[in-house]
Phi, psi and omega in degrees: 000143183288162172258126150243152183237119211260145202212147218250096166310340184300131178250153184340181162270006159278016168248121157317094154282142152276083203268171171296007194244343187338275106052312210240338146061045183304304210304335169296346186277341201274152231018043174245004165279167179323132167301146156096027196292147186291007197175112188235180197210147163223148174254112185313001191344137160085356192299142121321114152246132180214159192226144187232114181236143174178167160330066194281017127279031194257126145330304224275327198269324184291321179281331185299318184284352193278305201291341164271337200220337186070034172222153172271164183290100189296132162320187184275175180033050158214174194256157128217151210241124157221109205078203182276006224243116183223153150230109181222153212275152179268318204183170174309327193230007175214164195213168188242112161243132191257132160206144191310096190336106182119330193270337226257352168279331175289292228276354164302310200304281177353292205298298193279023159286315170302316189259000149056271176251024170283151171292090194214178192230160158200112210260138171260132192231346207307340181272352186249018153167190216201177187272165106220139203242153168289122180207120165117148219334263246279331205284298178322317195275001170275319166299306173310327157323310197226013171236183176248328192294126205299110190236054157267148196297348152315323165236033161224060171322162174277159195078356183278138179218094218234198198215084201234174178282157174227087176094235180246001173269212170209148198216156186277102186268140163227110187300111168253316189226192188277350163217010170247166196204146180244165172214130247229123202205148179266199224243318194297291235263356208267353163280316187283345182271326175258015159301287203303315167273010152309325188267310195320306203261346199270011154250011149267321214147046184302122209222118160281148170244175165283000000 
């Protein structure tokens, strides 16, 4: 096996993080929204984002990512979650792991201490994109709004996670809970997805949180 070398992407805390939203100055908007609104929005800032790749029929590469992370490996179109911690599959051979900002150089380490000479690959992707996540009675009919893909909960289960166009781009949706959703968008796109729910949302009720 070749040797790599793993190195800690993150920069100190003497460095100004930014999110992609900076700019949009969400946090003076949280509690100035409507009461009772049909749709609040959070912005996920900061998140280990890493993309994983190997042989998901190897015995060995599924318990080695079980024995690094304590999550199995997710079916097509699903999530699996523990804590702030997700994994979800991309493709036949890739997966996406969320991990909690500051985690995401252990959990590079972890994995490939665990899967040792097996082939994979792992990308820190974090910077290039980011969450925002949906919540509350209305957010299903703001998706029906802006995608064709069917998201009523018969074919969009809580764990379902797919990769669909949203409006005119295309973006990842993701069910984590029975009124919450995530939405999985790359940083360039991130003025135009909160343009698009604002107009989206604005006849329940758009409630920014913290």
């Amino acid at each position: 096996m070749t040797a790599v070398n793993v190195y800690q992407q993150r920069p100190n805390d003497e460095a100004k993080a930014q999110s992609p939203l900076h700019h949009a100055d969400l946090p003076s908007l949280v509690g100035k929204g409507r009461k009772n609104a049909g749709v609040i929005l959070r912005e996920k800032k900061f998140l280990g984002h890493l993309t994983l790749r190997g042989d998901g029929h190897d015995p060995a590469f599924a318990a080695g990512v079980h024995k690094a992370l304590g999550l199995e490996l997710p079916a097509a179109l699903t999530l699996v979650s523990k804590g702030e911690t997700s994994l979800q599959w991309l493709g036949p051979d890739e997966w996406l792991l969320i991990v909690p900002g500051g985690e995401e150089f252990a959990a590079e380490q972890k994995l490939r201490e665990a899967l040792g000479q097996l082939h994979i690959q792992i990308v820190n992707v974090s910077g290039g994109q980011q969450i925002l996540e949906l919540s509350g009675p209305d957010v299903r009919r703001v998706l029906m709004k802006s995608t064709s893909y069917d998201v009523h909960p018969s074919n969009f289960p809580v764990g379902k996670a797919v990769g669909t166009v949203f409006a005119k781009s295309q973006l990842v949706i993701r069910r984590t809970g029975e009124e919450t959703w995530e939405l999985l968008v790359r940083r360039s796109f991130s003025d135009y997805w909160w343009l698009w729910l604002q107009d989206a949302a604005a006849e329940y009720g758009l409630s920014v949180q913290a």
